[in-house]
C-alpha positions as CSV (number, residue, x, y, z in Angstrom):
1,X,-114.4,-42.0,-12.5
2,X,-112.8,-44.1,-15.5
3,X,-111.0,-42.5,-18.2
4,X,-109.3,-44.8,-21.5
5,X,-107.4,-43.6,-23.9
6,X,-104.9,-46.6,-23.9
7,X,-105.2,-50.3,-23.4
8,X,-104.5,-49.9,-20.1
9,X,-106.5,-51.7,-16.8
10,X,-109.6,-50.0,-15.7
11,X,-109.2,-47.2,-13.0
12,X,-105.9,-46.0,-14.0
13,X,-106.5,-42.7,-14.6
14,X,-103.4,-40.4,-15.6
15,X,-103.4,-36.7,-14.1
16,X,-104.1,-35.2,-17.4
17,X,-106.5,-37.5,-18.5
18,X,-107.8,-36.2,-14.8
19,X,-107.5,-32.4,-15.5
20,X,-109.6,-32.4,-18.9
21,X,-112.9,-32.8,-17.1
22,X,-112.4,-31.1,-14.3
23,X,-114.5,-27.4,-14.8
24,X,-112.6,-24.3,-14.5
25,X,-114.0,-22.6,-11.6
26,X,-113.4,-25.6,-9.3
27,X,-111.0,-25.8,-6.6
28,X,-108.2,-28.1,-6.5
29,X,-105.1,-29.3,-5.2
30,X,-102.6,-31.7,-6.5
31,X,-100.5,-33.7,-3.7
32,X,-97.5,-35.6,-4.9
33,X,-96.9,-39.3,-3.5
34,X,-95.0,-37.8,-0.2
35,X,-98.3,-35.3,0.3
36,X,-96.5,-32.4,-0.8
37,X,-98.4,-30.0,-2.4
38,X,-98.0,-29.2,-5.9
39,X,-100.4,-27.0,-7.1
40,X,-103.1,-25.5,-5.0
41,X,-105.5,-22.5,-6.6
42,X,-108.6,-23.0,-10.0
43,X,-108.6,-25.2,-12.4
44,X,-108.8,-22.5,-14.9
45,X,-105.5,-21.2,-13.4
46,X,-104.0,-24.3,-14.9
47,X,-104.0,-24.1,-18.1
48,X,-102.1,-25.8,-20.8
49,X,-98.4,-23.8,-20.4
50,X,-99.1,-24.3,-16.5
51,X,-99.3,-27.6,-16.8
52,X,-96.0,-28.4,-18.1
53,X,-94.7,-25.8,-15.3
54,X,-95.4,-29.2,-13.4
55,X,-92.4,-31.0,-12.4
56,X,-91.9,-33.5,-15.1
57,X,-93.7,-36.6,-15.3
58,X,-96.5,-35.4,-13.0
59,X,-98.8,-34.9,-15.5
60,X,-98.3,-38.5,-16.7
61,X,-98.4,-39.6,-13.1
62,X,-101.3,-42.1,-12.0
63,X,-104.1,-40.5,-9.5
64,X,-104.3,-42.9,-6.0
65,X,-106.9,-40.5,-4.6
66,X,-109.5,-38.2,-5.9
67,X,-111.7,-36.7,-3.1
68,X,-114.3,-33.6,-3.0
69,X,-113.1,-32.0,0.3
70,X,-114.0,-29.3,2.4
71,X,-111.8,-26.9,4.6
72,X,-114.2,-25.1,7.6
73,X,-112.1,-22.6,10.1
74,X,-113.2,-19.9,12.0
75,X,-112.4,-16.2,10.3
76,X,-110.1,-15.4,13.3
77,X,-107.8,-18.2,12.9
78,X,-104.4,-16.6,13.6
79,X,-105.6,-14.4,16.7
80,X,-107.4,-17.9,17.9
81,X,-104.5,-19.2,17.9
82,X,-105.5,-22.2,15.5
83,X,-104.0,-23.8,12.1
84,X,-104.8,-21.9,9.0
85,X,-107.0,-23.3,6.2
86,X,-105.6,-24.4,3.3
87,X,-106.0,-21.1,0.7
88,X,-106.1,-18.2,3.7
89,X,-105.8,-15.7,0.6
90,X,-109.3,-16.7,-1.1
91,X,-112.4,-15.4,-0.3
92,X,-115.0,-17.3,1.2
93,X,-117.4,-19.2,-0.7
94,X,-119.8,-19.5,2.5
95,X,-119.6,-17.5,5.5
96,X,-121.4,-17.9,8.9
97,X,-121.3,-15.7,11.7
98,X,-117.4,-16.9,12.2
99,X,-116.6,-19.7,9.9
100,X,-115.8,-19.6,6.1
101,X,-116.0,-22.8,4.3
102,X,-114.2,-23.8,1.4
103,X,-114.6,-26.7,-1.1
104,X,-112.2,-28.2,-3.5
105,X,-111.2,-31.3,-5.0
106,X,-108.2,-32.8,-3.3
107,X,-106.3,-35.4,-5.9
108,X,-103.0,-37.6,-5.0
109,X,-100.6,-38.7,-7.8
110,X,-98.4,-41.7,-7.4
C-alpha cells in the first residue's frame, strides 16, 4: 500500500497516513520498534483525541510492517495450560468446537 502526501520516496508510509484507510470495525495492533505494544483493540476505538493519546511522534512514525494476521487458540487456554491469545476479553469472531479465531491487522512503526 503507497500513500503521498509529501515528496517523499515511495513506500514510506507514516502511521496516520496508515490509520485513515483502515475501516472501523477492523482489528489492529500497533507494535513500536522494540515490539512493544501500543495500542491493541478497533480501529474505530481510535479516533482522533485517541490518537494523540499516542506517545508522541508515533503517529508521525514510519510503518516497517503491515501484516493481516490471525490469532487461533483453543477456548480453554488457561486450564490447558497454554499461552493466551492476543485480546482474551473479545468475543470470538469464529468459533469451532474448541478454537476461536481472531483476525487483525498487525502494523510495526519505526
Amino acid at each position: 500500500m503507497f500513500i503521498r502526501t509529501k515528496k517523499r520516496k515511495a513506500g514510506n508510509v507514516k502511521l496516520f497516513e496508515l490509520l485513515r484507510v483502515i475501516p472501523s470495525s477492523a482489528r489492529m495492533r500497533i507494535l513500536d520498534k522494540r515490539g512493544e505494544e501500543v495500542f491493541r483493540g478497533y480501529r474505530g476505538n481510535l479516533d482522533e483525541r485517541q490518537i494523540k493519546l499516542l506517545p508522541f511522534g508515533y503517529t508521525d512514525a514510519e510503518v516497517r510492517r503491515f501484516v493481516f494476521s490471525t490469532d487461533i487458540y483453543a477456548k480453554d487456554y488457561e486450564k490447558r495450560g497454554l499461552m493466551p491469545p492476543i485480546d482474551p476479553e473479545a468475543v470470538p469472531d469464529y468459533s469451532f468446537s474448541d478454537l476461536n479465531l481472531i483476525i487483525y491487522y498487525e502494523i510495526t512503526i519505526s
